[in-house]
Predicted model as a PDB file, atoms N, CA, C, CB and O in Angstrom, pLDDT in the B-factor column:
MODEL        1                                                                  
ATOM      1  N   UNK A   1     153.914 200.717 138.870  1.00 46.00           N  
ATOM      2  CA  UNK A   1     152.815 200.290 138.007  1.00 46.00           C  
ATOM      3  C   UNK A   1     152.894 201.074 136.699  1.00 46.00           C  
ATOM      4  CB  UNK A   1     151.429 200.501 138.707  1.00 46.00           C  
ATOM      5  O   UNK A   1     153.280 202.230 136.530  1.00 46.00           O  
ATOM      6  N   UNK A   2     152.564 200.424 136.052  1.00 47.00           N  
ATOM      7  CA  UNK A   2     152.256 200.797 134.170  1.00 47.00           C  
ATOM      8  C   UNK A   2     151.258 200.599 133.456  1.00 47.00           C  
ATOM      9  CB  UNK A   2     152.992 200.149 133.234  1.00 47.00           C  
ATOM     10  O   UNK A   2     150.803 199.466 133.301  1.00 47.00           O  
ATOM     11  N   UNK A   3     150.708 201.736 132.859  1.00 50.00           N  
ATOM     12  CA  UNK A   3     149.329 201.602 132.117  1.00 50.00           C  
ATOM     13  C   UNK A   3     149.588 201.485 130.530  1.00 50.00           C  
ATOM     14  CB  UNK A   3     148.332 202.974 132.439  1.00 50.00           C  
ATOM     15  O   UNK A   3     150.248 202.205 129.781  1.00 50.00           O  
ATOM     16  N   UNK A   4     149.009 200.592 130.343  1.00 56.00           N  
ATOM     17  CA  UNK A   4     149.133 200.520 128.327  1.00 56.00           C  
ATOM     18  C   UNK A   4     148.330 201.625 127.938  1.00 56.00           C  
ATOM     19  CB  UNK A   4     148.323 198.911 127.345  1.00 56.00           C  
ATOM     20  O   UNK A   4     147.150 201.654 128.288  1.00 56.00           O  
ATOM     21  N   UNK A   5     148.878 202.634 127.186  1.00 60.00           N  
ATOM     22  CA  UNK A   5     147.719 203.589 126.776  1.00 60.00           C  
ATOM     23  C   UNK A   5     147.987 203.992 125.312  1.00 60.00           C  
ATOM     24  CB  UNK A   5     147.634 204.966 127.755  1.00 60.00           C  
ATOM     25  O   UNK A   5     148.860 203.457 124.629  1.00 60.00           O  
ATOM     26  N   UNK A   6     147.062 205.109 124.822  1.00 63.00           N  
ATOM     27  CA  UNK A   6     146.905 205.520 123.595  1.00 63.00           C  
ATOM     28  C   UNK A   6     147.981 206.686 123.778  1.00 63.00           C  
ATOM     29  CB  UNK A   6     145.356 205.876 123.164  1.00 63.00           C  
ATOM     30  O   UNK A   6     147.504 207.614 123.125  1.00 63.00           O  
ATOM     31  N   UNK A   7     149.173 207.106 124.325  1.00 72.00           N  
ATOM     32  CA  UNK A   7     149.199 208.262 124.694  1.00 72.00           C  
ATOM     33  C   UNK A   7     150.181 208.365 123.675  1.00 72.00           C  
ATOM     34  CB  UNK A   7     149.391 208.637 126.116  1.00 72.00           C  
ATOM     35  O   UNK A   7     150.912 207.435 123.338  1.00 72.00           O  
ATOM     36  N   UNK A   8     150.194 209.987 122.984  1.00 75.00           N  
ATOM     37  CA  UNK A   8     151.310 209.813 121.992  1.00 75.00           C  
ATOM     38  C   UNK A   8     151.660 211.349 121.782  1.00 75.00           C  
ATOM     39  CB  UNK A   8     150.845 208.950 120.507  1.00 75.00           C  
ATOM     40  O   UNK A   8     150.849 212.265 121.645  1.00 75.00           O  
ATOM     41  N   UNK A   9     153.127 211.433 121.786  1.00 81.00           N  
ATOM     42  CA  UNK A   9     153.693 213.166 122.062  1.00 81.00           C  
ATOM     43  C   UNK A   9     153.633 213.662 121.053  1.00 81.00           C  
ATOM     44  CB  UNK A   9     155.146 213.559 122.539  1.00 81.00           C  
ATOM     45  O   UNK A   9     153.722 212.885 120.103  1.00 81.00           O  
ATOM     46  N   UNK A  10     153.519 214.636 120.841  1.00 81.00           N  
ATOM     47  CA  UNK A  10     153.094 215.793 120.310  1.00 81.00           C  
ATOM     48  C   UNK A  10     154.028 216.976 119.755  1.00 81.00           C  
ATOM     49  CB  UNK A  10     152.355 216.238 121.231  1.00 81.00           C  
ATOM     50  O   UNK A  10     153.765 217.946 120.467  1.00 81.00           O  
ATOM     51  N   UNK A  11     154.951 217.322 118.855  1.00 82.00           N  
ATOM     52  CA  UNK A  11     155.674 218.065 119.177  1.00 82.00           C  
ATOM     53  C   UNK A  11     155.284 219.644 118.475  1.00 82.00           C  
ATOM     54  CB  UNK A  11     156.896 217.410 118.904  1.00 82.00           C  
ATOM     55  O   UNK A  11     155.299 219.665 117.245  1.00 82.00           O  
ATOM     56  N   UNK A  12     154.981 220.801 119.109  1.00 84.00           N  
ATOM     57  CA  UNK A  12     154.329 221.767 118.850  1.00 84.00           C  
ATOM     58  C   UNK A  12     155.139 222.663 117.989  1.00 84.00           C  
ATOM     59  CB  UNK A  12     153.870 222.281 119.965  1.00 84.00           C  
ATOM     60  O   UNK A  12     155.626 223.519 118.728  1.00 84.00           O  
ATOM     61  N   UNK A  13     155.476 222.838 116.848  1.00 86.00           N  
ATOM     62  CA  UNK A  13     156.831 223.988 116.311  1.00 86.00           C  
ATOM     63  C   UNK A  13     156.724 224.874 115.530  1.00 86.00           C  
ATOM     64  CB  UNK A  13     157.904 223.512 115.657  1.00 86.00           C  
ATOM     65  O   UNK A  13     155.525 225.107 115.379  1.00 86.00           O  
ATOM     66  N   UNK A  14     157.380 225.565 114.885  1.00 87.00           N  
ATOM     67  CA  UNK A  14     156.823 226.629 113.944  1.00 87.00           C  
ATOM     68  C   UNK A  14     157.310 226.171 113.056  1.00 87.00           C  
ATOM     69  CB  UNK A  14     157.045 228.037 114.041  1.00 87.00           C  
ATOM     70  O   UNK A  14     158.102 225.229 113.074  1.00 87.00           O  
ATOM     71  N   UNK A  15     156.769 226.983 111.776  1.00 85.00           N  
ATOM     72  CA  UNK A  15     156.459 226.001 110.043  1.00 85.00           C  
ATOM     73  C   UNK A  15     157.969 225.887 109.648  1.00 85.00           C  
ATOM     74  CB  UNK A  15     155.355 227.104 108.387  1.00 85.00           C  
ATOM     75  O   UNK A  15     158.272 224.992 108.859  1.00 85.00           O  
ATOM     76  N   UNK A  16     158.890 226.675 110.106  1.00 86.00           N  
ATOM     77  CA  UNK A  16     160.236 226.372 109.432  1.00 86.00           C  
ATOM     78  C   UNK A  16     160.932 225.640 110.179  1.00 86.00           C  
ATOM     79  CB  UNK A  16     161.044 227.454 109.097  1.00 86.00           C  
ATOM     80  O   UNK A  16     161.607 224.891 109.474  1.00 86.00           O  
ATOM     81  N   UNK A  17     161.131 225.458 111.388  1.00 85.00           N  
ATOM     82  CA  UNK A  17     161.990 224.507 112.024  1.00 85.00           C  
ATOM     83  C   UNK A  17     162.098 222.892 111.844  1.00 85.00           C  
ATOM     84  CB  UNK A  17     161.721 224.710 113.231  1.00 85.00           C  
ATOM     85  O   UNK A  17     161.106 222.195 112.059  1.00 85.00           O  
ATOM     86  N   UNK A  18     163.455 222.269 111.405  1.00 88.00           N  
ATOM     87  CA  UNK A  18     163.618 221.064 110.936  1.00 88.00           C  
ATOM     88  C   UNK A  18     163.585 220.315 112.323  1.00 88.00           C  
ATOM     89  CB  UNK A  18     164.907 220.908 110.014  1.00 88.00           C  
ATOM     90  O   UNK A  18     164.302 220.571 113.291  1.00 88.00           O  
ATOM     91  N   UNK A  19     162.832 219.560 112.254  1.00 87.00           N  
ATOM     92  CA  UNK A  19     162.226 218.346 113.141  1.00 87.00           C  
ATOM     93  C   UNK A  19     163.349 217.206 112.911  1.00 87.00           C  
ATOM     94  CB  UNK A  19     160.522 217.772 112.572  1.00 87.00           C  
ATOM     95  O   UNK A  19     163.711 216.755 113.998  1.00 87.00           O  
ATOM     96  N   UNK A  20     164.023 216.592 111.779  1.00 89.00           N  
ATOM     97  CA  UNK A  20     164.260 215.711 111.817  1.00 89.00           C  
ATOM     98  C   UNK A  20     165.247 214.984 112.603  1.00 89.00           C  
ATOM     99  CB  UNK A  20     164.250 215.689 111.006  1.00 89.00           C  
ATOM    100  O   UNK A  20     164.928 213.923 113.139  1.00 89.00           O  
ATOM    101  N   UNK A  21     166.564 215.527 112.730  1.00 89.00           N  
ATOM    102  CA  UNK A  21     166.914 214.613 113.864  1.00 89.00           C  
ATOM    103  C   UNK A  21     166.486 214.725 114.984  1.00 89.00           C  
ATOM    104  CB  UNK A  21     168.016 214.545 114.107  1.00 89.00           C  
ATOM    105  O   UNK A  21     167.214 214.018 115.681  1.00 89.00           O  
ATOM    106  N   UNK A  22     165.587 215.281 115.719  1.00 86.00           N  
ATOM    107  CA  UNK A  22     164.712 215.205 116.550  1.00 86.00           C  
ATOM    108  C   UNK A  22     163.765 214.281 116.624  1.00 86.00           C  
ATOM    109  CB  UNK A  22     164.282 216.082 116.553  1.00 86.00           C  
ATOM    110  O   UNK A  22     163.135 214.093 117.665  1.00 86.00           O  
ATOM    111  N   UNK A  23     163.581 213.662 115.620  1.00 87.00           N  
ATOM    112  CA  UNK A  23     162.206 212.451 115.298  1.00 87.00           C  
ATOM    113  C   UNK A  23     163.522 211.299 114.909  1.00 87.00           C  
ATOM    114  CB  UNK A  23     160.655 212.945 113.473  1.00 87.00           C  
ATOM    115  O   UNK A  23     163.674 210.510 115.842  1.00 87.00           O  
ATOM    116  N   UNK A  24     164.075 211.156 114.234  1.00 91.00           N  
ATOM    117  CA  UNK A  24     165.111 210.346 114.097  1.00 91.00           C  
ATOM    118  C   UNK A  24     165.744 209.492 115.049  1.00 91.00           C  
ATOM    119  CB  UNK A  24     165.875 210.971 113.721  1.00 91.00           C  
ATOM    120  O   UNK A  24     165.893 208.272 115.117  1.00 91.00           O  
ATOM    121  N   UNK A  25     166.288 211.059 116.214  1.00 88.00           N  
ATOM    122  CA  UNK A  25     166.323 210.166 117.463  1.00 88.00           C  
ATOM    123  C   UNK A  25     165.492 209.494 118.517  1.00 88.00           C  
ATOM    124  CB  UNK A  25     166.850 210.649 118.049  1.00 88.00           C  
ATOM    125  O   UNK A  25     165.847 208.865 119.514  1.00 88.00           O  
ATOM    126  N   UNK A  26     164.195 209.805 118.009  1.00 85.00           N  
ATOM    127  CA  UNK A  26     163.147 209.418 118.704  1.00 85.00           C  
ATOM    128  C   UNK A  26     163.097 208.389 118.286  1.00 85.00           C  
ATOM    129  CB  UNK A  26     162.069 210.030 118.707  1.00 85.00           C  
ATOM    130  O   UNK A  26     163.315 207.570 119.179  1.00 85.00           O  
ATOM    131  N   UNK A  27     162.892 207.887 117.225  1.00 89.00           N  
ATOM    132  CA  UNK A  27     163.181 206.734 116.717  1.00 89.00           C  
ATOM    133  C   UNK A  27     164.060 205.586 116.592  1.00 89.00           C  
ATOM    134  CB  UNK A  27     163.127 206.939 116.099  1.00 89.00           C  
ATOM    135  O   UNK A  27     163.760 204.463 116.186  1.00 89.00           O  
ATOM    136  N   UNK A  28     165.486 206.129 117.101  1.00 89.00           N  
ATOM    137  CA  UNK A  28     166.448 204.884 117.319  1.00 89.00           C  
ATOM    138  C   UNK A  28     166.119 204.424 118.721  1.00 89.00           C  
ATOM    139  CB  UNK A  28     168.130 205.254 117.181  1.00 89.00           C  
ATOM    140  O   UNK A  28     166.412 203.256 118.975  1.00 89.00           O  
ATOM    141  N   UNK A  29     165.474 205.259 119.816  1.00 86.00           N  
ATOM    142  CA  UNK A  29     164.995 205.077 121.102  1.00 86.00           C  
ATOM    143  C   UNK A  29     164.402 204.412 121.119  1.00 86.00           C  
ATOM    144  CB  UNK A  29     164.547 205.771 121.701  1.00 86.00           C  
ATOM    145  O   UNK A  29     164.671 203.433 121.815  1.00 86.00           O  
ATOM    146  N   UNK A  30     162.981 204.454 120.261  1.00 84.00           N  
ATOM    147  CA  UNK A  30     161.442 203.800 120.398  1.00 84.00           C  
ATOM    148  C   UNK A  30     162.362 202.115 119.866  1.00 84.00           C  
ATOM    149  CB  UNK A  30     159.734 204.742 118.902  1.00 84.00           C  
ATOM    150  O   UNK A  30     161.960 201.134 120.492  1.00 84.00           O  
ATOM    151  N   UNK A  31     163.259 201.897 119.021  1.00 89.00           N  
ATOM    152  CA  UNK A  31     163.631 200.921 118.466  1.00 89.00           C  
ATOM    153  C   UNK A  31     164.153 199.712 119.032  1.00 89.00           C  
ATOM    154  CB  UNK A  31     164.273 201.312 117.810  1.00 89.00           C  
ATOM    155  O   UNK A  31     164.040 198.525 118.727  1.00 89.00           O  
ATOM    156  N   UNK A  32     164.969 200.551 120.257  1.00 88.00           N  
ATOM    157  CA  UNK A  32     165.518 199.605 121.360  1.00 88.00           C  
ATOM    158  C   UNK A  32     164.252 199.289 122.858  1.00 88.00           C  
ATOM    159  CB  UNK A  32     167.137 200.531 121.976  1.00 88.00           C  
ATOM    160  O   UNK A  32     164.881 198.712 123.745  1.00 88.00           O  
ATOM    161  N   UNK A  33     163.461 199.412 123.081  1.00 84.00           N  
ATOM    162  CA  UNK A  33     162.234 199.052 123.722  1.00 84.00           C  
ATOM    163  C   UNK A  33     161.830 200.173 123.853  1.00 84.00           C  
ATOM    164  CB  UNK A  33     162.201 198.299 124.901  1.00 84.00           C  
ATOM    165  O   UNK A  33     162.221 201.213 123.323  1.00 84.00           O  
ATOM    166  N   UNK A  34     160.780 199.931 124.795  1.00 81.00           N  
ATOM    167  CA  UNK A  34     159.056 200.427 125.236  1.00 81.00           C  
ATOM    168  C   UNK A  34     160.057 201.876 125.931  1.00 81.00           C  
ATOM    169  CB  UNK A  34     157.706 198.969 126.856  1.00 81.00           C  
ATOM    170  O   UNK A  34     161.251 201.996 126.207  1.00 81.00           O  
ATOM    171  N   UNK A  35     158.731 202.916 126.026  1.00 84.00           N  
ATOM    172  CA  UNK A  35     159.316 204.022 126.511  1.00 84.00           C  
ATOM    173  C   UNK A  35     157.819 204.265 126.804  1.00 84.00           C  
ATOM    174  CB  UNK A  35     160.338 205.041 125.580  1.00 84.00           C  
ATOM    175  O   UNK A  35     156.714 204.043 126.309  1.00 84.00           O  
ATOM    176  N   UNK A  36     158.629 205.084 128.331  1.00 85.00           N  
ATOM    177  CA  UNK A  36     157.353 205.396 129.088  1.00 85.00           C  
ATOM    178  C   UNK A  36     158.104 206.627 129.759  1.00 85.00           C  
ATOM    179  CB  UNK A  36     156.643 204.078 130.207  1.00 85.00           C  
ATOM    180  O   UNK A  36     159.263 206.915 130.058  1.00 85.00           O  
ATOM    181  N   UNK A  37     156.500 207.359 129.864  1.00 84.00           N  
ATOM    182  CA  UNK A  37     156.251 208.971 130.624  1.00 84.00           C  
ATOM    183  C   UNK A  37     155.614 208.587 131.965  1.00 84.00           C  
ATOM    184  CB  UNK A  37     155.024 210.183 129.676  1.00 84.00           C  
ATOM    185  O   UNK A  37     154.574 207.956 132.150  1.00 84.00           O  
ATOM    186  N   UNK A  38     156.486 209.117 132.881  1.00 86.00           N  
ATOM    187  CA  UNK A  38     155.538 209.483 134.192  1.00 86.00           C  
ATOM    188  C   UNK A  38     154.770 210.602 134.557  1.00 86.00           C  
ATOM    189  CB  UNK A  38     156.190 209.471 135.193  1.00 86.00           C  
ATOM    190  O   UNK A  38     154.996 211.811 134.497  1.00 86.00           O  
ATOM    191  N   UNK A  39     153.607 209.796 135.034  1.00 84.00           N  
ATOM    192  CA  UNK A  39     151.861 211.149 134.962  1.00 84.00           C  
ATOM    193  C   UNK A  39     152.588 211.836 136.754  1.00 84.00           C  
ATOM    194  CB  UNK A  39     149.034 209.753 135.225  1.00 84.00           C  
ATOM    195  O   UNK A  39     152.866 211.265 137.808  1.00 84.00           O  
ATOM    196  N   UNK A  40     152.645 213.180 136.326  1.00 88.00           N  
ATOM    197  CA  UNK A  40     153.200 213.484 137.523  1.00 88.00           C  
ATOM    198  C   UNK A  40     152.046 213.829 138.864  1.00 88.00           C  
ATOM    199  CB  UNK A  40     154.143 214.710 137.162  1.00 88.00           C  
ATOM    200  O   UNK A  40     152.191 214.313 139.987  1.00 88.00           O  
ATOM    201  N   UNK A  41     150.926 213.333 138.134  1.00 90.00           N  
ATOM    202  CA  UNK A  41     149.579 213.654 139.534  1.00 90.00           C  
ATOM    203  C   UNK A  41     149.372 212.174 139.556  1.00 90.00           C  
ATOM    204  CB  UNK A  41     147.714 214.789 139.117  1.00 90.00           C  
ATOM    205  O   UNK A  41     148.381 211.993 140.263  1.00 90.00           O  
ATOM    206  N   UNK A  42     149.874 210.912 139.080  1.00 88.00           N  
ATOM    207  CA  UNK A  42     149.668 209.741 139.753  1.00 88.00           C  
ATOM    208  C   UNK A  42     151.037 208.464 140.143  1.00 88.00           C  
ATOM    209  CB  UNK A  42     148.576 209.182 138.838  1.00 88.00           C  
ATOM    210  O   UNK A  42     150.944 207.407 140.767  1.00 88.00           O  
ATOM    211  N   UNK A  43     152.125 209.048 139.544  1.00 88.00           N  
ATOM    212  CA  UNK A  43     153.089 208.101 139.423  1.00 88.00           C  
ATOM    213  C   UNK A  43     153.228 207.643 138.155  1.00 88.00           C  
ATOM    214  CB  UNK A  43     152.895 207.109 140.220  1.00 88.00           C  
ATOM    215  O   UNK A  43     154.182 207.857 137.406  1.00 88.00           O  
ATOM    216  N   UNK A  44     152.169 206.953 137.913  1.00 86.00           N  
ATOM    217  CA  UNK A  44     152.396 205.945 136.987  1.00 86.00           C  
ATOM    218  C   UNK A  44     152.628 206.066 135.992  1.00 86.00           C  
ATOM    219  CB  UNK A  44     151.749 205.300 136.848  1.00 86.00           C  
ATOM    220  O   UNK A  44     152.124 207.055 135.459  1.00 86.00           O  
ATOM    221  N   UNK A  45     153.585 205.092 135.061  1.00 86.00           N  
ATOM    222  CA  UNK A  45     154.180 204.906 134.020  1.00 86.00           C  
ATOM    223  C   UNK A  45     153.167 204.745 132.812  1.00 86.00           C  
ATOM    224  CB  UNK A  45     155.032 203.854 134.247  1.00 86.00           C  
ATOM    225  O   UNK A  45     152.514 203.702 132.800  1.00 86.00           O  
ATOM    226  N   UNK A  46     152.990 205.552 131.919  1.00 85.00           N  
ATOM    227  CA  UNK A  46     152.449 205.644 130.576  1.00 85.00           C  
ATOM    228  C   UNK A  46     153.010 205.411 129.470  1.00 85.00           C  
ATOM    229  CB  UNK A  46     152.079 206.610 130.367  1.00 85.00           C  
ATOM    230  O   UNK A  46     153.742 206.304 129.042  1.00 85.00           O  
ATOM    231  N   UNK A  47     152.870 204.271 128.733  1.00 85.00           N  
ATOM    232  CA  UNK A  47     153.855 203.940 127.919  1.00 85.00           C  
ATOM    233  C   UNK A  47     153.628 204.797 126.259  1.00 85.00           C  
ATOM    234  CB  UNK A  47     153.810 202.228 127.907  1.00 85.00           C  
ATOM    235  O   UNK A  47     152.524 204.727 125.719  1.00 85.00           O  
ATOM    236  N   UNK A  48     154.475 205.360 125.765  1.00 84.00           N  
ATOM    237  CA  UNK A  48     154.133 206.063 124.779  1.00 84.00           C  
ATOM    238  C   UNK A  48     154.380 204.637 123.188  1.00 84.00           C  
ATOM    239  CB  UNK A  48     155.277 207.694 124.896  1.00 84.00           C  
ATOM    240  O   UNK A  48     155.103 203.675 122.930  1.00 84.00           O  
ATOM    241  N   UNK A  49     153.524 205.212 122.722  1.00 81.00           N  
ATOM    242  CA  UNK A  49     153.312 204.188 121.904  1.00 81.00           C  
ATOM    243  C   UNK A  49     154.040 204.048 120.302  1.00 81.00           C  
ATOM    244  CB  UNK A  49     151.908 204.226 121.854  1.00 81.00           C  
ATOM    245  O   UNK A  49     154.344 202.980 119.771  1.00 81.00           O  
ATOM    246  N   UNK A  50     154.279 205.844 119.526  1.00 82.00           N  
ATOM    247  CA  UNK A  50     154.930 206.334 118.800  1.00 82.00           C  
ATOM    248  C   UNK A  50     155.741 207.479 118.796  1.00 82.00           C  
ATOM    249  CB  UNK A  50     154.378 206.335 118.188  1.00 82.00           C  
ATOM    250  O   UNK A  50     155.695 208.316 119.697  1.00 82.00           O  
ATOM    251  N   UNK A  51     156.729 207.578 117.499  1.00 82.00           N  
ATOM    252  CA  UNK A  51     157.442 208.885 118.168  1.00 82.00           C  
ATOM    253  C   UNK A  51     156.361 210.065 117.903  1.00 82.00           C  
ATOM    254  CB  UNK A  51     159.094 209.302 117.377  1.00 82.00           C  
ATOM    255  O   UNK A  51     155.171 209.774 117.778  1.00 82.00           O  
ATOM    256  N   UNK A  52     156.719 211.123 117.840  1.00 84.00           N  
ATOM    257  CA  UNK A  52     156.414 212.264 118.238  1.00 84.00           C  
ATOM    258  C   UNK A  52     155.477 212.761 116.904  1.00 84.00           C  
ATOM    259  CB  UNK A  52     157.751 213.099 118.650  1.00 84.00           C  
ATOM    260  O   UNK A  52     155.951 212.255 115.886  1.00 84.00           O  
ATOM    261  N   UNK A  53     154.437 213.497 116.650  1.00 86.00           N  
ATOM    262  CA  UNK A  53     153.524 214.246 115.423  1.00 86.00           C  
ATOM    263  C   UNK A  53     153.732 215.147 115.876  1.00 86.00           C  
ATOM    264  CB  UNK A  53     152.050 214.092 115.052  1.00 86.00           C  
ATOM    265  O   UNK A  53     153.774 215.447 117.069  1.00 86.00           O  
ATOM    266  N   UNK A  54     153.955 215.933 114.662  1.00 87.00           N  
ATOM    267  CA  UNK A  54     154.647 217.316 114.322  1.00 87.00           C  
ATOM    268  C   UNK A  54     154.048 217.966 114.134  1.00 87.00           C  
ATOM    269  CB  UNK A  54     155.386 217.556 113.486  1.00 87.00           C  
ATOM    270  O   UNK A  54     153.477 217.766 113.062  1.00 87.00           O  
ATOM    271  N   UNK A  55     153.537 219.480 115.016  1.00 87.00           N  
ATOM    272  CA  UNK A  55     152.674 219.977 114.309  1.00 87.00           C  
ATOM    273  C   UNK A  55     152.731 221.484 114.031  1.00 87.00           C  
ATOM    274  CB  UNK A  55     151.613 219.608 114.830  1.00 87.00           C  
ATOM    275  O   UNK A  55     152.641 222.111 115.087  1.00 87.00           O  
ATOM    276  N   UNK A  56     152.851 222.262 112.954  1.00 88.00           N  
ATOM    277  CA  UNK A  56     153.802 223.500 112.571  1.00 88.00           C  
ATOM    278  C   UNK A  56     152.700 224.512 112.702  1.00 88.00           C  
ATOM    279  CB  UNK A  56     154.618 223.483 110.928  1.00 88.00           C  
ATOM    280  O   UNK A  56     151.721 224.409 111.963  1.00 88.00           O  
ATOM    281  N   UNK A  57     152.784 225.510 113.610  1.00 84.00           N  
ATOM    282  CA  UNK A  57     152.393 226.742 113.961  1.00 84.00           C  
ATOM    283  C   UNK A  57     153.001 227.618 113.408  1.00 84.00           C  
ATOM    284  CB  UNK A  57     152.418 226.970 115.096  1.00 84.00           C  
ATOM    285  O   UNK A  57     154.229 227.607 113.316  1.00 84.00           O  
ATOM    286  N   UNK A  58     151.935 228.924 112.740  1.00 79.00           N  
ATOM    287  CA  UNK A  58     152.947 230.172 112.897  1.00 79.00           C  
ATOM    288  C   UNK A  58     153.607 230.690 113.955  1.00 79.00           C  
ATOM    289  CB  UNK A  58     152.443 231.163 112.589  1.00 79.00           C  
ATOM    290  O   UNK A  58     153.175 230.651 115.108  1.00 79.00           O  
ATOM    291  N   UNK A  59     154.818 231.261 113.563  1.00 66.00           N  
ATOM    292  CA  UNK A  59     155.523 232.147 114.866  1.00 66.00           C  
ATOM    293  C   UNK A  59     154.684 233.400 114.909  1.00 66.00           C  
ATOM    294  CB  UNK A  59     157.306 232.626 114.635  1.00 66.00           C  
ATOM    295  O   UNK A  59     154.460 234.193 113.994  1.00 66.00           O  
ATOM    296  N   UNK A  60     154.205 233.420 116.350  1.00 59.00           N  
ATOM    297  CA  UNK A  60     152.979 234.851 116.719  1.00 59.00           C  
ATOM    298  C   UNK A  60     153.693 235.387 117.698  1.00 59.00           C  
ATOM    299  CB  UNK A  60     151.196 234.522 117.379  1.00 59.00           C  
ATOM    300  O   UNK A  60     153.286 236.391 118.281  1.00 59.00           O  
TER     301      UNK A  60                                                      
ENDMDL                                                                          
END                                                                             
């Protein structure tokens, strides 16, 4: 089973690290169909909807 959801990854990094072919390839993925995460406390397939938001932390 598969749930249509809002669910969308997140990628947590610090302010200097280059993201991009990391999102790039997320993107030739998302391009060729649907991509889905399994919820590991129910099974089911969560379909992610975009690639990944970036979001730059200091290194602490």
């Amino acid at each position: 089973m598969w749930l249509k959801g809002k669910w969308r990854p997140y990628e947590i990094t610090s302010k200097t690290a280059s993201k991009h072919k990391q999102l790039a390839k997320e993107a030739r993925i998302h391009s060729t169909g649907s991509i889905y995460v399994k919820n590991k406390n129910t099974n089911e397939l969560i379909e992610i909807e975009s690639i990944s938001k970036v979001i730059r932390q200091n290194n602490e």
